[in-house]
C-alpha positions as CSV (number, residue, x, y, z in Angstrom):
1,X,104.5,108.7,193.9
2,X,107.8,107.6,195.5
3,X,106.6,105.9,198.8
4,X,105.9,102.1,198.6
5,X,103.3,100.0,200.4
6,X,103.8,96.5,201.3
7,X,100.1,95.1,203.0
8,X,98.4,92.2,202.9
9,X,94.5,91.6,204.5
10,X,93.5,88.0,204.5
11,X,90.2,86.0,205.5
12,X,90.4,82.7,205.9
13,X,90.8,79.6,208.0
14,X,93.1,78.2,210.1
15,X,94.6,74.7,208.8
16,X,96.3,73.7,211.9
17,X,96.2,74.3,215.2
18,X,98.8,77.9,216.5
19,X,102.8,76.1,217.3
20,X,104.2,78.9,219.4
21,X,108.4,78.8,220.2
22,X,109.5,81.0,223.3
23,X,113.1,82.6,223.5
24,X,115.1,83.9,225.9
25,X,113.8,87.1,227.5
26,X,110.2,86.0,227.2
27,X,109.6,86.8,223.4
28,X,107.5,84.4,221.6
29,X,106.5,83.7,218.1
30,X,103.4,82.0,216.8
31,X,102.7,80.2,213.4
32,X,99.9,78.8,211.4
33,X,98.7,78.1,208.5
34,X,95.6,80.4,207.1
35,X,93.7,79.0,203.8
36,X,91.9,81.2,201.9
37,X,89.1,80.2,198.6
38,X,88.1,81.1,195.4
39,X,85.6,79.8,194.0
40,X,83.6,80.2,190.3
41,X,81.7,78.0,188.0
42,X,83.3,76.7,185.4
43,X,81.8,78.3,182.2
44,X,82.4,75.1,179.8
45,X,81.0,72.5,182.6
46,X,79.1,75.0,184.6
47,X,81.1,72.7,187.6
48,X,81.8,74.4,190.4
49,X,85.4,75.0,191.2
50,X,87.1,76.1,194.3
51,X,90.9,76.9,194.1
52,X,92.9,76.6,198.1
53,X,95.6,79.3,198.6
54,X,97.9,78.8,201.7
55,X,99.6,81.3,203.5
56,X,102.2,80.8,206.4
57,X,101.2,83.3,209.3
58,X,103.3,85.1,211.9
59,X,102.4,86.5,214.9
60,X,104.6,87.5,217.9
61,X,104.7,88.0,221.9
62,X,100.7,88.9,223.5
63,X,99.3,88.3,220.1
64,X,100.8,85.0,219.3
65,X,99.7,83.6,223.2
66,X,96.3,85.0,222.4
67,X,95.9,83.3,219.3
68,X,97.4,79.9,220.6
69,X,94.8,80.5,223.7
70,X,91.7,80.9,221.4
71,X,91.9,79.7,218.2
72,X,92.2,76.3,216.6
73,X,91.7,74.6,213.6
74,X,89.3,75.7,211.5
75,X,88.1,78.7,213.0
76,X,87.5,81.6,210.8
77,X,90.3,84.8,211.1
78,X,91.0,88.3,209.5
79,X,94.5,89.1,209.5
80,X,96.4,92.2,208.6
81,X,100.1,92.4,207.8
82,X,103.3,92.9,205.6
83,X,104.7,90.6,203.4
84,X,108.5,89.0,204.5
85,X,110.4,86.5,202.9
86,X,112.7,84.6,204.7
87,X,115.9,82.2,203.6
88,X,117.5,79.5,205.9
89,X,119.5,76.6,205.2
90,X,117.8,73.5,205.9
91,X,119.6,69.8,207.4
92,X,120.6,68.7,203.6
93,X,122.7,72.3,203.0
94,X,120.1,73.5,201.0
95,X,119.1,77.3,201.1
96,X,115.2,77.3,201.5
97,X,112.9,79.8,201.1
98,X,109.8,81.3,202.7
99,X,107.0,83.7,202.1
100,X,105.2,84.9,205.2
101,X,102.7,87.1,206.3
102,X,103.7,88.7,210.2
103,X,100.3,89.5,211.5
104,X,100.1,93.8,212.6
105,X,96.7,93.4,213.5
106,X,93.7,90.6,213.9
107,X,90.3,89.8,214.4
108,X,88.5,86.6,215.5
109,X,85.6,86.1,212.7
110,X,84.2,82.7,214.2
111,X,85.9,80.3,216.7
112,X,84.7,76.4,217.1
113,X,82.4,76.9,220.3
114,X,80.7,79.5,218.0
115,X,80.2,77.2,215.4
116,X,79.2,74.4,217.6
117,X,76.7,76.7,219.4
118,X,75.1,78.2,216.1
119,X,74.9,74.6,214.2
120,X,72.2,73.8,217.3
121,X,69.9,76.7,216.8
122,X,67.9,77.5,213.6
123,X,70.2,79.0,210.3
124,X,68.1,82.3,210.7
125,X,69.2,82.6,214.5
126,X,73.0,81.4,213.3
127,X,73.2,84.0,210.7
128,X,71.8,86.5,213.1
129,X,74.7,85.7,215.7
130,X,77.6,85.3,213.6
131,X,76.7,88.9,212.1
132,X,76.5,90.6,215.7
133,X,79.2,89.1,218.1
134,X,81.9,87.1,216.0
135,X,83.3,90.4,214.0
136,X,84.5,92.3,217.2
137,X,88.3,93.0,216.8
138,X,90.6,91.6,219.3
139,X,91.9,93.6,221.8
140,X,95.6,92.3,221.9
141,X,96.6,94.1,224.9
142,X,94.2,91.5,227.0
143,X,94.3,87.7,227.7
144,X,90.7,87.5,229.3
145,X,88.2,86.5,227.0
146,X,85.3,88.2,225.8
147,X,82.3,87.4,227.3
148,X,79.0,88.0,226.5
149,X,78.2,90.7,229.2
150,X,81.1,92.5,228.4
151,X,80.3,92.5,224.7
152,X,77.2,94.4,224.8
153,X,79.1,97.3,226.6
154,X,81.0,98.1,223.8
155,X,80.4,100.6,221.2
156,X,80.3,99.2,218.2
């Protein structure tokens, strides 16, 4: 096989709220931070253990203002993307380095008012919702939020 794949597909939540920086031209990029889990039990303790993995997320132009619009801290996202690293030289005249992960393609797996909303109604009825409207992907090509009328015309 001589072709290479670089890909990355995370699940996780966000640990800061989306800093977007506009340039000239109308361009934008958008950064946050996305933790992701693992956790086991400990085989010697049988303690359970839960290991934090950060990644730094990139997202640019409509997708970054989307994600700035609707998602903040904490909410649950999938993202899909390639792996870049990045040098830069920072104020001391050291060179500094960065891995990131610039976003191809997202979905919105739970925001806050969801989780607000579903912590009010019975666990069976939470678990019910969260399985039906909070993994439709994000159209990135519109601002407008989805509703819930215009959810139940889709098809899937």
């Amino acid at each position: 096989m001589s072709g290479t794949l670089n890909k990355v597909m995370l699940i996780g939540h966000l640990g800061d709220e989306v800093k977007i920086h506009y340039f000239e031209g109308g361009n934008c990029i958008g950064r946050f931070p996305l933790a992701t889990n693992e956790t086991y039990t400990n085989r010697q303790t049988g303690e359970k253990v839960t290991n934090t993995d950060w990644h730094n997320i990139v997202v640019r132009n409509k997708a970054a203002e989307i994600c700035e619009k609707y998602l903040s801290k904490g909410d649950k996202i999938y993202v899909e993307g390639r792996l870049k690293n990045r040098q830069w030289q920072g104020e001391d005249g050291i060179t500094k380095y960065t891995t990131e992960v610039h976003v191809q393609d997202f979905t919105f797996l739970s925001t806050k008012n969801e989780s607000n909303q579903s912590s009010t109604t019975s666990s069976s009825a939470a678990g019910a919702n969260s399985a039906t409207s909070s993994e439709k992907p994000v159209n990135t090509e519109s601002a407008s939020a989805n509703t819930p009328e215009q959810e139940d015309d889709l098809p899937f």
